[in-house]
TILUM-850809 format. One record per residue (C-alpha): residue in one letter; y negated, x negated, z negated. Coordinates in steps of 0.25 Angstrom, whole numbers, plus 5000, padded with zeros to 4 digits. Layout:
<rs>
{"A",{Y,X,Z}}
...
</rs>
This chain:
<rs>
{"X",{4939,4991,4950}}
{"X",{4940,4980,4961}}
{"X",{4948,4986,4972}}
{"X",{4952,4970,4974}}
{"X",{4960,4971,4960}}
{"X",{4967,4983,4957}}
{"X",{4970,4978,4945}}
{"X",{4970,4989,4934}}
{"X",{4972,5003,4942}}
{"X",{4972,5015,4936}}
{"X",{4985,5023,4944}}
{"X",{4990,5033,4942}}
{"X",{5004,5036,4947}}
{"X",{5013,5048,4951}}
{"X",{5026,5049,4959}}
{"X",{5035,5060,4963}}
{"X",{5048,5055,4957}}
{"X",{5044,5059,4942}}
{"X",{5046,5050,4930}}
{"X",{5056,5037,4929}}
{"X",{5069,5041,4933}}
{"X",{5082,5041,4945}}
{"X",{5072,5046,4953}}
{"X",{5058,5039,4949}}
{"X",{5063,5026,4948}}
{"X",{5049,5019,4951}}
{"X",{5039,5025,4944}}
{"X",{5042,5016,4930}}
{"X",{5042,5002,4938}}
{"X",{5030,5006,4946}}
{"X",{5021,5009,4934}}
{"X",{5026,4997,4928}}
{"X",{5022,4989,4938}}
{"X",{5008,4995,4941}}
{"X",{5005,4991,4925}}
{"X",{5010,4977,4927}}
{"X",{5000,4973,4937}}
{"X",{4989,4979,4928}}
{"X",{4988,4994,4935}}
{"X",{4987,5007,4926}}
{"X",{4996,5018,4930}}
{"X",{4995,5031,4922}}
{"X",{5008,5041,4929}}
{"X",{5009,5055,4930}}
{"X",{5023,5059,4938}}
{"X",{5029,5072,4940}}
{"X",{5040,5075,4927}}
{"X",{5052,5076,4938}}
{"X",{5055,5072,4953}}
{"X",{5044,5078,4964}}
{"X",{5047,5072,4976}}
{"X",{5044,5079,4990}}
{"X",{5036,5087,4985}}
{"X",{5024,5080,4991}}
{"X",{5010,5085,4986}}
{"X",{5014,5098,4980}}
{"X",{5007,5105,4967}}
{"X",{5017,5115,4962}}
{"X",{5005,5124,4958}}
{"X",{5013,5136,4950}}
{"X",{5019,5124,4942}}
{"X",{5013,5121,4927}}
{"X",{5013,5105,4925}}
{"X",{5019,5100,4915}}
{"X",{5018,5087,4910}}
{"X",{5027,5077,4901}}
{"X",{5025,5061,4899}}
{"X",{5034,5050,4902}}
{"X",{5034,5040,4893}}
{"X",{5037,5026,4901}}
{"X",{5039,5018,4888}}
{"X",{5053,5025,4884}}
{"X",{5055,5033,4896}}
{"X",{5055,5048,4891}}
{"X",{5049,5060,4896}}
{"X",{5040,5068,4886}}
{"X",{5030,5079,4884}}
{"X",{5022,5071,4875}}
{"X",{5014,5058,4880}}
{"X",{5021,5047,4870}}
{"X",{5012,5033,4877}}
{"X",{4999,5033,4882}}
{"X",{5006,5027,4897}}
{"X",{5015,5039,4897}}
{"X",{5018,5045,4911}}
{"X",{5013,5060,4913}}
{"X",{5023,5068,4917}}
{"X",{5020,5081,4926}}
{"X",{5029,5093,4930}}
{"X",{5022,5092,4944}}
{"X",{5022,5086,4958}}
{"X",{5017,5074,4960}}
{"X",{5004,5078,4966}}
{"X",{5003,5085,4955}}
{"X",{5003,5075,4944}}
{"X",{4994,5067,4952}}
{"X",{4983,5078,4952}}
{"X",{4986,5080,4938}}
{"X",{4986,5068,4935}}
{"X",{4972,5063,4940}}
{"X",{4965,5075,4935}}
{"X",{4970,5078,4922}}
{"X",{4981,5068,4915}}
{"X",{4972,5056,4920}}
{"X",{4959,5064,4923}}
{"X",{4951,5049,4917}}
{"X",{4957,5039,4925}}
{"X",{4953,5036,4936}}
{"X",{4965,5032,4946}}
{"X",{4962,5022,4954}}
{"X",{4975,5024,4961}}
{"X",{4986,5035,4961}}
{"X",{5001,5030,4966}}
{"X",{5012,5040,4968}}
{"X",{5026,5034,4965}}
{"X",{5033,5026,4971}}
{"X",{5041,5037,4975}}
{"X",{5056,5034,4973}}
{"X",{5058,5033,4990}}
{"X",{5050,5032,5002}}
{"X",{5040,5040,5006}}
{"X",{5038,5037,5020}}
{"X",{5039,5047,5034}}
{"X",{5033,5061,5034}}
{"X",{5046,5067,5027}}
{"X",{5043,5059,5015}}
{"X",{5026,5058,5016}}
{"X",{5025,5069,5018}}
{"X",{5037,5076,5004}}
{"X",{5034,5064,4996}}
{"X",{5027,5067,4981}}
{"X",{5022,5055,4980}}
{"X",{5014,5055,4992}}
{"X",{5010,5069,4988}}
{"X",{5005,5064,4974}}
{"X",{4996,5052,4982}}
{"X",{4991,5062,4991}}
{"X",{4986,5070,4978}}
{"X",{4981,5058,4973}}
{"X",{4973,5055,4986}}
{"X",{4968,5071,4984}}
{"X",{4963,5068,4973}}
{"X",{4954,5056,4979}}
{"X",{4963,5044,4972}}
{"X",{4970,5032,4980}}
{"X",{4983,5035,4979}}
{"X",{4997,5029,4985}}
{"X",{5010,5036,4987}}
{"X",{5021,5024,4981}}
{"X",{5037,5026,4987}}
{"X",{5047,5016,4986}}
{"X",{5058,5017,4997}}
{"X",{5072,5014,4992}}
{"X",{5084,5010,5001}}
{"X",{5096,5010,4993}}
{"X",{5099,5015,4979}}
{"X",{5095,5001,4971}}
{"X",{5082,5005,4964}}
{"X",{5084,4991,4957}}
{"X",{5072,4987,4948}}
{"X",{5068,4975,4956}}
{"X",{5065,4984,4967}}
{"X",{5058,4996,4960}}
{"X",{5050,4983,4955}}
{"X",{5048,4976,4969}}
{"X",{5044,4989,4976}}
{"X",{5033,4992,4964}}
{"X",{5027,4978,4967}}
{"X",{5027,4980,4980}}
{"X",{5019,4993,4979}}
{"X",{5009,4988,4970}}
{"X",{5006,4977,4980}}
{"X",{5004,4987,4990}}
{"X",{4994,4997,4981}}
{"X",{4986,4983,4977}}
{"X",{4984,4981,4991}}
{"X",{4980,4994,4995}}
{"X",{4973,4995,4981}}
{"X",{4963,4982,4986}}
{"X",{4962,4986,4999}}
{"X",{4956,5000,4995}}
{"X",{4956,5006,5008}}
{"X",{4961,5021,5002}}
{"X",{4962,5031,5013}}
{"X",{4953,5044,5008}}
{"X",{4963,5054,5003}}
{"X",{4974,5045,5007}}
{"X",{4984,5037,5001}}
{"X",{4995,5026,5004}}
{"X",{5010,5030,5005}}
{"X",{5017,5016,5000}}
{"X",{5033,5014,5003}}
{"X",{5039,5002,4996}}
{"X",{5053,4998,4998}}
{"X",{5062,4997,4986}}
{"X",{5066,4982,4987}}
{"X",{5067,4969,4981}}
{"X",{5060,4962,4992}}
{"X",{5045,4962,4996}}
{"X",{5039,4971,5007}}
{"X",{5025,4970,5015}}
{"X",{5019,4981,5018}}
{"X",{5018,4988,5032}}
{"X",{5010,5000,5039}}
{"X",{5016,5012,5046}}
{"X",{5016,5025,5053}}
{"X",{5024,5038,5045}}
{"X",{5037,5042,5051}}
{"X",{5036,5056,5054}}
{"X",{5052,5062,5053}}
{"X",{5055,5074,5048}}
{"X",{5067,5081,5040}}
{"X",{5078,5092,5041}}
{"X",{5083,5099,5028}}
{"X",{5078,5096,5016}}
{"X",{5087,5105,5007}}
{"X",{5102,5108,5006}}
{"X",{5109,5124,5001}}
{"X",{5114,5123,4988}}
{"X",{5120,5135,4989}}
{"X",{5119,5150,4987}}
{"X",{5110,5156,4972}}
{"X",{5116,5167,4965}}
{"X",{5114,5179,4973}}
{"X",{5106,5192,4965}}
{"X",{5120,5200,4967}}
{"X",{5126,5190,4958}}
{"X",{5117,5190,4947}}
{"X",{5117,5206,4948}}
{"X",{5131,5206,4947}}
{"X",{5131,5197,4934}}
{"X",{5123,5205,4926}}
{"X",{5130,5217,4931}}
{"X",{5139,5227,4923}}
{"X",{5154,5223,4923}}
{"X",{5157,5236,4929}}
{"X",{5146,5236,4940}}
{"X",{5154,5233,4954}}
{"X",{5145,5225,4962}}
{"X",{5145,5228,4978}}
{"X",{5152,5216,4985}}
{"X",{5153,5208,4998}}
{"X",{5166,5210,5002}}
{"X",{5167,5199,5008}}
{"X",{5162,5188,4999}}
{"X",{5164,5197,4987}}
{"X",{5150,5195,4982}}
{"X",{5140,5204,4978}}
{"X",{5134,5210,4990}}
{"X",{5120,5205,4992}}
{"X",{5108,5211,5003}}
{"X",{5105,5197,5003}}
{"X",{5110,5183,5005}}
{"X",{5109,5174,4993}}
{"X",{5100,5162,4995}}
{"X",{5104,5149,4998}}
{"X",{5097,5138,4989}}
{"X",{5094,5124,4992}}
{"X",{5089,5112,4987}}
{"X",{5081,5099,4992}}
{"X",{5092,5088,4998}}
{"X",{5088,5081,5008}}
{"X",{5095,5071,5016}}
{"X",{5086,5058,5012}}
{"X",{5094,5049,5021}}
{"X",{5090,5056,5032}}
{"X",{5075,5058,5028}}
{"X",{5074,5041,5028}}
{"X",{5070,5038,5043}}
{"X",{5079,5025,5045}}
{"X",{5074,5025,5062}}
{"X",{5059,5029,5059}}
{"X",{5049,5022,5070}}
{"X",{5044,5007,5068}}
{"X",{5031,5008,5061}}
{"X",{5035,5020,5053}}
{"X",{5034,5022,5038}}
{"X",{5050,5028,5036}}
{"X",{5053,5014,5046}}
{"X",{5045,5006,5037}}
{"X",{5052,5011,5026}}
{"X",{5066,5011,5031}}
{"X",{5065,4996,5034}}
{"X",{5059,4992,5022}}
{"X",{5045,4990,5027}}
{"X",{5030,4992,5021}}
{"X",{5021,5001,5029}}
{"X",{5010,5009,5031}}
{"X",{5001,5015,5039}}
{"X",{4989,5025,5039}}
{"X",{4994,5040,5042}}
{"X",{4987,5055,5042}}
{"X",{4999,5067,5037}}
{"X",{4996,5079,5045}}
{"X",{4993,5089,5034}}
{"X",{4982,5080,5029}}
{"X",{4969,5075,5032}}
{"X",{4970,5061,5022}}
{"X",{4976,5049,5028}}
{"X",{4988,5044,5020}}
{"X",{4991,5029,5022}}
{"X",{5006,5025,5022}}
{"X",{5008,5011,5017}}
{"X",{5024,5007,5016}}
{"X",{5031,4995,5010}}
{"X",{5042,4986,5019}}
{"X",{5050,4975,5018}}
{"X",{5044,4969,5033}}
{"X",{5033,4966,5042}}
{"X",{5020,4960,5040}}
{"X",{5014,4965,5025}}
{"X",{4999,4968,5022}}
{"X",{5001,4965,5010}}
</rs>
């Protein structure tokens, strides 16, 4: 195939926000818009939500897998169309290595794009939690070119004109990289595109390195053993007390639970350095610039979208 074309590509997509839904609200109009200009997507997604959970295999976990049809919008465990989406209990990394190897062991991908990620990926926090750039980063493993896809939202309004705008705006961006074929060797592109109405050029910059605090929040305190015990006890067992909160007495303290809550307002970095990619973001801009993380060897190339300064495109 011309590299000069691109017309045609066999891609195969993936994400880490699961099948259409509140929180996959792309993933419909960005297929849709890859066939209209003449691409051929085949989708494997995880069957539910995998965000931050970067490029993880769960390798005690037994896969299972479902199909979603796209025609009516169900979920099933038989394959209705032949253009069903496959459906896997699995990360996202996972369905890309299962998908190349043995749902689509035949074709041969010229592309695989994970996404667009429903938010920006951009800044260590994010590079480095995101699923969808785990799921590129598998597909780089596994020697294809591959594109980690987010679209960065700044309000509640996920009007279609946008989802629409920032999916034309992203095909632009992978037909240019697509022609210019210049592919970092087990690498990818990270592309951020601003959910907007209006158009953006593209822009190149550093990552903002920031950091986080808590992550999680207490929801509380489990049942404690002592409790259970004293459930299933005889009516006339006396259970030894703690007189002073009249509870069973316990050697030890029960213990405290928690669950993922983390304060996303505080994780955007709305006074990042100039040139940065969250400061790219934050003001609407498109950029990108080559970067090396520090537990790997390959190059990965960030590429983000804005609304300002001079476009490559």
């Amino acid at each position: 195939m011309a590299i000069d074309e691109g017309q045609g590509l066999r891609v195969l997509i993936t994400n880490d926000d699961g099948p259409p839904s509140a929180e996959s609200p792309f993933i419909a109009q960005f297929v849709d818009s890859l066939k209209a200009i003449g691409w051929k997507p085949h989708v494997v997604l995880p069957d539910s939500q995998k965000s931050w959970i970067s490029k993880s295999f769960m390798i005690n976990d037994e896969i299972k897998v479902s199909y979603y049809d796209a025609q009516n919008k169900t979920i099933s465990i038989e394959r209705h169309h032949e253009d069903d989406w496959t459906l896997l209990s699995g990360t996202p990394s996972t369905c890309v290595n299962i998908a190349l190897h043995h749902i689509h062991p035949d074709q041969d991908f010229d592309l695989v794009i994970a996404g667009p990620n429903f938010g920006r990926n951009s800044s260590t926090i994010y590079t480095l939690a995101s699923g969808t750039i785990g799921a590129a980063m598998d597909a780089a493993l596994c020697a294809k070119k591959a594109i980690a896809l987010s679209f960065a939202f700044y309000d509640k309004d996920l009007h279609p004109d946008k989802i629409r705008n920032s999916c034309d705006m992203a095909i632009q961006v992978i037909q240019k990289l697509w022609m210019e074929d210049k592919w970092p060797a087990n690498g990818l592109f990270n592309i951020n595109v601003p959910l907007v109405t209006e158009a953006c050029p593209v822009h190149m910059t550093t990552v903002h390195r920031n950091s986080y605090g808590s992550l999680f929040k207490p929801i509380g305190h489990p049942q404690q053993p002592s409790d259970r015990a004293a459930e299933n006890a005889p009516s006339n067992f006396a259970q030894p007390t703690d007189q002073s909160t009249n509870r069973p007495s316990s050697s030890t303290e029960p213990i405290q639970r928690f669950v993922f809550a983390p304060d996303f307002k505080s994780l955007v970095a709305s006074t990042a350095p100039p040139g940065t990619d969250a400061w790219a973001v934050a003001n609407r801009y498109i950029s990108g610039k080559r970067v090396v993380v520090v537990f790997c060897t390959h190059p990965i190339f960030m590429l983000f979208i804005s609304d300002a300064a001079q476009s490559i495109l």
